[in-house]
N, C-alpha and C positions, 0 to 999 in steps of 0.2 A: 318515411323514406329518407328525411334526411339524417334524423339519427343514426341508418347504413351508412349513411353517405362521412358524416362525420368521425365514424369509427376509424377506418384508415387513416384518417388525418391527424387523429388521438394518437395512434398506433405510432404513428410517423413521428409524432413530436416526441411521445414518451424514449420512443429509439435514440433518435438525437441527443436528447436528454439525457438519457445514460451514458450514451459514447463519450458525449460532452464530460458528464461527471467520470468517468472512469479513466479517464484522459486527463482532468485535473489533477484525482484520486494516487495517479501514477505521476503526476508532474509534481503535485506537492510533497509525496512522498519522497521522491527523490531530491526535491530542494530541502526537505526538514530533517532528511538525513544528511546530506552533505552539508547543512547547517550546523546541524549539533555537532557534528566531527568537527567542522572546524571551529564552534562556537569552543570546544574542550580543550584545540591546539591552541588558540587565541588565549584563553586559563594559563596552560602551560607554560607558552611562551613568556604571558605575563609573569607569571607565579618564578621562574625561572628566572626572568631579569631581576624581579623584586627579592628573591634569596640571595644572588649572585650581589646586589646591591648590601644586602645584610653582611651577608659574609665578609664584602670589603671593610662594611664599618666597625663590623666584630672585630675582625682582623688589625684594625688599624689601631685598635685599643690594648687588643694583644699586644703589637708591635709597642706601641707606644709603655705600656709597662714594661717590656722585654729593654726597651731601648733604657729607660728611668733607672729600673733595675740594676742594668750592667754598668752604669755610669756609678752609682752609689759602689757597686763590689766591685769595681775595681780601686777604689779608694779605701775599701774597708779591710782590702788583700795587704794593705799597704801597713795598716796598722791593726793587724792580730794581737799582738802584746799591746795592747792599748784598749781591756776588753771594756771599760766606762763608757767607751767612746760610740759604743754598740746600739745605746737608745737613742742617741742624737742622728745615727744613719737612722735609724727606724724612722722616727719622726720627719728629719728631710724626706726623704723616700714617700711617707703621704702627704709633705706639703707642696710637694715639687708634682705631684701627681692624681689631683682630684678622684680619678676612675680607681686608685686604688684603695680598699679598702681596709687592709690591715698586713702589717707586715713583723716576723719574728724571724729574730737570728740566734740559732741555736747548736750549742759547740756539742760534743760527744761525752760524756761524763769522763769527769779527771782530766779535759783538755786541760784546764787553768787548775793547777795544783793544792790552791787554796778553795778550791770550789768545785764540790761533787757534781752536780749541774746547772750548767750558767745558759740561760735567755735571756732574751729582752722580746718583751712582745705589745705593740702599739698597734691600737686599732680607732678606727673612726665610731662615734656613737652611733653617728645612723651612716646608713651608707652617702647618702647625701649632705653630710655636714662636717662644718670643718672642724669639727671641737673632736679632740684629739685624746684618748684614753691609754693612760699607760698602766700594764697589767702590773702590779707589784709582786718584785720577786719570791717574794715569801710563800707566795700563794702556788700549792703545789700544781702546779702545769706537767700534766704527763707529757711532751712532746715527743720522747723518745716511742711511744705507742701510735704516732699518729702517722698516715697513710706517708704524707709529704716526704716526711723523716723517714721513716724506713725507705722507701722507694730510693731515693734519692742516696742515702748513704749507700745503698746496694749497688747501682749501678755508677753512679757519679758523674754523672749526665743533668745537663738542665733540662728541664719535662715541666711538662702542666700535668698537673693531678686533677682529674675528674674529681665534681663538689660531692661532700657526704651531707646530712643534717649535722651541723655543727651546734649542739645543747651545750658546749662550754660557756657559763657564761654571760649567757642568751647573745649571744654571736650568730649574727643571719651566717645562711651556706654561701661558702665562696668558692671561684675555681683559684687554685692556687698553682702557681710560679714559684719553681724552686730551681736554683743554684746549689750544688754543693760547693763547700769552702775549702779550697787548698791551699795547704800553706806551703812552704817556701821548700817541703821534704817531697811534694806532690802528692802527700797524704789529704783525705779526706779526712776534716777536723769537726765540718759540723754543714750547717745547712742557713741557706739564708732564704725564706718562703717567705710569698708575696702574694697578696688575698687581693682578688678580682669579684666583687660584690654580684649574685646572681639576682639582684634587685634592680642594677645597673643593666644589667646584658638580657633581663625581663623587658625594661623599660623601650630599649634597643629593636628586638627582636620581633615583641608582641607591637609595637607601633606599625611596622611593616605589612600588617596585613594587608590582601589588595580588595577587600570588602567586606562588609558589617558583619558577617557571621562568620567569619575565616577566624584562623591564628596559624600563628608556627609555633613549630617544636625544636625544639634541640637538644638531641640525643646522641647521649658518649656508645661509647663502642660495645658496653655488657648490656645497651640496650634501657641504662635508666638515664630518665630526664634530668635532662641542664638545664632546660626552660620548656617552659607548660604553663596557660592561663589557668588551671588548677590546680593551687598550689598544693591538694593535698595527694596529687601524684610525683610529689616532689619528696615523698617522706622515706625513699629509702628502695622502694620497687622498682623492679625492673618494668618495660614494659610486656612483657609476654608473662607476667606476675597479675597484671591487672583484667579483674574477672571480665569485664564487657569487652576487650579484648582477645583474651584465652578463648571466650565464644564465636567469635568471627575468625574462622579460618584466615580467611581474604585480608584480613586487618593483619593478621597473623604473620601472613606471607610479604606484607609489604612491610611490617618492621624487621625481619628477619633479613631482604632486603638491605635496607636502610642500616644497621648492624655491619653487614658485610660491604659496606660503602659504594654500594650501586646509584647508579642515578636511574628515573624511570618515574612512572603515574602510575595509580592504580585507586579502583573504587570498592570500595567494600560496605557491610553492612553492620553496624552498631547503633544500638539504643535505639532501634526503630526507627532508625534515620539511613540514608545512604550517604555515602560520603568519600570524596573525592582526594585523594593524598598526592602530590608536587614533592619530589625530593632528589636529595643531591648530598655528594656528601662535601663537611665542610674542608677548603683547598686552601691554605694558608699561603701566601703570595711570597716569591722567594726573595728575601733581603740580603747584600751580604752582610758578613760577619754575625748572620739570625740564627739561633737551633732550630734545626726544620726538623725537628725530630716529628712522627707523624699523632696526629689529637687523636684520631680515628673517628671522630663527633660526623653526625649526618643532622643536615637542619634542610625542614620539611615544611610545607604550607598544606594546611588541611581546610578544602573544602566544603559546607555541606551543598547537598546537589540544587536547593534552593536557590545558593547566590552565583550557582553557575548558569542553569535553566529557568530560575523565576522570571525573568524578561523573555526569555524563550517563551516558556509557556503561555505569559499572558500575550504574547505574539501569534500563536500558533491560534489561539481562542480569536484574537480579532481578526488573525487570516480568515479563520473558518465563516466568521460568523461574516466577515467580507463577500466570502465563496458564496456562502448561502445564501445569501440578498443576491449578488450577481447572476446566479442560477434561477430563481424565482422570475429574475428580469427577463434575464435570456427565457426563459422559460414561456412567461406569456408572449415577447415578442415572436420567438418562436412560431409560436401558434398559431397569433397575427399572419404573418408573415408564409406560413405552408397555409395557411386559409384561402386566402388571397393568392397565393399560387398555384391552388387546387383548386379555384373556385371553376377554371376554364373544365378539370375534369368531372368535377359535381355535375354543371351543365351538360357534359358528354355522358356522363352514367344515368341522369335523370331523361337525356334525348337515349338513349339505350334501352332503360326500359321500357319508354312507350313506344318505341320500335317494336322491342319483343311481343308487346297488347298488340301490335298490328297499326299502329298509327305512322305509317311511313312517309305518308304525306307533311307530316309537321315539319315547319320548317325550324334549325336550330338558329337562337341569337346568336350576332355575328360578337368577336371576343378581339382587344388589340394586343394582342403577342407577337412578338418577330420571333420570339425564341423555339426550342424544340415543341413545347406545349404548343405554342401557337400554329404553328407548321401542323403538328396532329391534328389540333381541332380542325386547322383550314381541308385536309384530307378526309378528316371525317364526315364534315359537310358534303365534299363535292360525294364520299361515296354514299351518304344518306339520300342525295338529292337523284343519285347514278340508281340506289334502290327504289326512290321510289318512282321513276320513269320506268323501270324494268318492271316491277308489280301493275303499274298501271296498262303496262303491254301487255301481260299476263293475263290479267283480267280483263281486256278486250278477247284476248285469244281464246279465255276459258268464255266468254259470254257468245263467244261465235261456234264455238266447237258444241257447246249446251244447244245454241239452235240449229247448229247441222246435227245431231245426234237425233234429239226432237225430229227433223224432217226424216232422218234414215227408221227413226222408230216408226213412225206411220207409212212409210213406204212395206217398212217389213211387217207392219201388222197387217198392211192389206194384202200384202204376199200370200199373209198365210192364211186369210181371208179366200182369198181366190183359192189358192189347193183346195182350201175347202169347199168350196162350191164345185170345181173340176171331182174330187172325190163321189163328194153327192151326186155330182150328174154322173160322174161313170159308175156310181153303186145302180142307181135309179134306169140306168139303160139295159146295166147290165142283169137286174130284177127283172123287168119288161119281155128281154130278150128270151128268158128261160121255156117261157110256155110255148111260143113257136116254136124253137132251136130243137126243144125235148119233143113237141109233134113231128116236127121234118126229122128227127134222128129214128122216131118209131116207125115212119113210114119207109125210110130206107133202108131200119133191120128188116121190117116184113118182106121189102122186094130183095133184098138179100139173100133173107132166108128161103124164099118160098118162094122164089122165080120158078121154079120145077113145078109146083104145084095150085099156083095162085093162076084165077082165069084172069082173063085181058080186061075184062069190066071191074075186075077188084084192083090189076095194076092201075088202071086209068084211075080210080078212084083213089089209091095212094097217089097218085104222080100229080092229079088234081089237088089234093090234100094239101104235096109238098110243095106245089107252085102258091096256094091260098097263103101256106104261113111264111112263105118266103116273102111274098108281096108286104104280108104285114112289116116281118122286120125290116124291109126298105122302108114303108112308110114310117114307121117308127124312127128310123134313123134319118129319115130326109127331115120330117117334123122339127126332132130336136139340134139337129146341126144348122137348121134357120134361124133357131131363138137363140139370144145371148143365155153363157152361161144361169147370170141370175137370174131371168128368165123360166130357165130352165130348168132351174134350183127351186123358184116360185111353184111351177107349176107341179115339179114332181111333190114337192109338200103335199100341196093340194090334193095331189091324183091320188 
């Protein structure tokens, strides 16, 4: 019986229980989604000052060559016929200038009369040191083939020339800085380019990451790498060239993007990883007297989705596993707790059944609740107590109505006792009377019939006859209307 009795109360907690968890289920849901959103904007936002912070220092080395630069050519403008004088600017130019890594001034074949093509070209051995190498003129130097020089003698504009792999030499890749050189007719005569070390602006770039598995990129505008921790996607490809790329759509669409100088996020999937991309493009800060001609470069922070959600995730596990301990609590207290508040209705469903058996007399233990429970049970009592005062009326009533039922059954069986004896006596009378009745009825056909012909001694003889049996059925009837029925009943047996 109590295992019935427990089942609701199982019922009960498990309900709560769910409600409880489904109500978690939708509250953490909603905190772990407006977590992650914002844990990606908090990325963003970082990833976004940390570029923005790149960019300035990019820039300010930019600047800082651009500024080194112009100071040198405007001295150099000064003294064109003076072409000796051309290695000694090269060499100032990277001693005045650490970040720069090599620089060449080169006129247009036949500017100087005596001399089919005149350079001078000094560059640093490493990009970081100061020991200074000057290219000997002898040694055929194609410049007239190389990007800087054409570009530059075509338009006649100062430009940055996005870096190639530069094998001359074994000369690391630089982004270079070119001036065209005008001379005093406003003819362009030749070129003065200025090598900005992509080992330097690596150095720069790739320290900025904002966590242990990030980097940035920085990419010119046909879409190939200025800077990459891999340097062997520095060899000449674009990125929409490189195969684990070309396979990701999504990776696809955010360098295409980044190309067209967008700013924006995006997540894609590569190398069986997912991964999270921050870009912007790069904004060169406006100087006067600067060429703000445009880089079109976009520098990027690439996430993997590790070092954005790895603390998420191991959050989200010691949430749960939080949840889960609190739930097992809640859960037995629970229990506890409807046990003990159900114990007043156990009592009232076990005083219920032995009502139903008939035991209305019991009386139920009294319980201390003020609350609604309590109020019930108090109602229950007084109507248990209201039943069994009414049953016990009942059953005075039924044990009375059982002995008046008892008296009217032997009343009515003597009833019918008595008919039967009145029957018997009027069968028994009415037996008796026949043999007279039938003599006095023959004696009155014959004077009936035969008054005409019957003498006066035969009438007397009938009329005595029927005086004889008449006498009898009086005596017969005076007899038996003296004796009581049973009497009566006795003696006709008898007779």
């Amino acid at each position: 019986m109590k295992k019935n009795i427990l089942v609701p109360s199982i019922r009960l907690n498990s309900l709560i229980a769910l409600e409880i968890v489904t109500l978690l289920i939708v509250s953490l849901g909603g905190l772990f989604y407006f977590t992650r959103k914002a844990l990606v904007e908090e990325k963003k936002m970082d990833a976004e000052q940390r570029l923005e912070g790149t960019v300035q220092h990019v820039d300010n080395i930019l600047l800082s060559i651009e500024q080194s630069t112009g100071n040198i050519y405007g001295t150099l403008l000064e003294h064109l016929d003076q072409p000796d004088r051309m290695q000694n600017y090269c060499r100032r130019l990277l001693e005045c200038n650490p970040n720069i890594n090599g620089c060449v001034i080169a006129f247009k074949p036949g500017y100087y009369p005596d001399r089919e093509q005149f350079y001078h070209f000094v560059y640093r051995k490493n990009y970081n040191s100061p020991e200074l190498v000057t290219l000997d003129e002898s040694v055929n130097f194609p410049y007239t083939q190389k990007k800087w020089y054409i570009e530059t003698m075509e338009k006649g504009q100062p430009s940055w020339i996005d870096p190639g792999q530069n094998r001359d030499y074994n000369l690391e890749p630089v982004i270079t800085f070119s001036l065209p050189i005008i001379d005093h007719s406003d003819e362009c005569v030749g070129v003065m380019a200025v090598g900005l070390s992509i080992n330097l602006l690596s150095q720069i770039v790739l320290q900025a990451k904002p966590s242990p598995n990030s980097y940035n990129i920085l990419l010119a505008h046909d879409g190939s790498y200025i800077i990459h921790p891999d340097r062997e996607r520095l060899a000449g490809q674009t990125v929409f060239e490189q195969p684990d790329i070309a396979e990701s759509p999504s990776a696809l669409q955010a360098a295409k993007a980044m190309t067209q100088g967008k700013t924006g996020d995006s997540s894609f999937q590569m190398n069986d990883f997912t991964w999270y991309l921050f870009y912007k493009p790069f904004v060169r800060t406006p100087t006067p007297s600067r060429s703000m001609g445009t880089l079109d470069w976009s520098i990027a922070t690439v996430y993997p989705k590790v070092d954005i959600f790895g603390e998420y995730n191991h959050l989200i596990f010691h949430v749960l596993g939080i949840v889960l301990v609190a739930l097992l609590v809640f859960y037995v207290l629970c229990k506890r707790a409807i046990r003990k508040q159900l114990k007043p209705l156990v009592y009232l469903t076990e005083s219920a059944e032995r009502i139903a058996e008939g035991h209305y007399d019991e009386s139920i233990p009294n319980v201390k609740r003020d609350d609604e429970v309590g109020e019930f049970y108090k109602h229950f009592q007084l109507m248990q107590k209201a039943m069994a005062a009414d049953v016990g009326q009942k059953k005075e009533q039924e044990i009375t109505q059982q002995e008046r039922h008892e008296e009217l059954q032997k009343i009515y069986q003597q009833i019918q006792d008595d008919e039967q004896v009145k029957k018997t006596f009027l069968h028994n009378i009415t037996n008796r009377m026949i043999v007279p009745a039938e003599s006095i009825e023959d004696s009155v056909n014959t004077l009936c019939d035969h008054y005409e012909d019957i003498t006066l001694t035969e009438a007397n003889g009938q009329k005595d006859n029927i005086k004889r049996q008449s006498e009898k059925i009086l005596e017969l009837l005076s007899h038996k209307f003296n004796v009581s029925p049973a009497e009566a009943g006795k003696e006709d047996n008898h007779g």
